[in-house]
C-alpha positions in Angstrom: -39.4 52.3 38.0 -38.1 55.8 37.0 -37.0 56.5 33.2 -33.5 57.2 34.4 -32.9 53.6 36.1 -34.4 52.1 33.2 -32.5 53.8 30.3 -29.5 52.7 32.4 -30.8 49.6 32.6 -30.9 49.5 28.6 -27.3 51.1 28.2 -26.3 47.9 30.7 -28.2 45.4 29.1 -26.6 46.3 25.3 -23.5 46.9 26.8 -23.4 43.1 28.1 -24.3 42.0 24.7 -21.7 43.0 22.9 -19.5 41.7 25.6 -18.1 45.0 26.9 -17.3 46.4 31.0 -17.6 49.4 32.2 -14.3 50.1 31.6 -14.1 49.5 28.0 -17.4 51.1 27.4 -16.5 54.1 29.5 -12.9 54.7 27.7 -14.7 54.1 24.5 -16.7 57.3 25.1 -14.6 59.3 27.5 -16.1 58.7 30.3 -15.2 58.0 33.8 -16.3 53.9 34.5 -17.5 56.2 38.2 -20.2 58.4 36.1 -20.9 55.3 33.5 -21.6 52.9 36.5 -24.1 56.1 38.3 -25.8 56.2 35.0 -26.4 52.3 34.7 -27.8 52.5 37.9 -29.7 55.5 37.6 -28.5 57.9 39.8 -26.8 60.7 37.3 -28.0 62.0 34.1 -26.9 62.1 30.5 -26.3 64.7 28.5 -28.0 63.6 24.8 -24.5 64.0 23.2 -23.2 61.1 25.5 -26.3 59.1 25.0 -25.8 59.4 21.2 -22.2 57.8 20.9 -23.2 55.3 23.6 -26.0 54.4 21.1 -23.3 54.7 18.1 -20.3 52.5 20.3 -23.1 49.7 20.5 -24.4 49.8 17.6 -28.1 49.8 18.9 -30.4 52.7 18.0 -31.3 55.7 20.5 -34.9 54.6 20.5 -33.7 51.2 21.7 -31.8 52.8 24.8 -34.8 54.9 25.4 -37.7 52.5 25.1 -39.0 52.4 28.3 -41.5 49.6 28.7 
């Protein structure tokens, strides 16, 4: 599994547990719920400032989004 589809793997997997869509998660950080769904699934990058507040918005540390094991 590549490191992109798992870190959005991670950003889904927090992002479910505290109850939150796309949409609300997306418009949280000023996203489009288009580019938020195409990271979830791996097929777009992140810039580190993004992956930042989406670790801040879900109160989860960066190393949890980017543990990859």
């Amino acid at each position: 599994m590549s490191r992109l589809l798992k870190l959005g793997q991670n950003i889904k997997h927090y992002r479910k547990m505290k109850n939150l869509s796309q949409n609300e998660l997306a418009e949280m950080i000023n996203f489009s719920r288009e580019h938020l769904a195409c990271v979830e699934t791996g097929k777009e990058y992140i810039s580190l400032r993004k992956l930042f507040l989406i670790a801040d918005t879900l109160e989860v540390s960066l190393s949890q989004l980017i543990d990859f094991e």
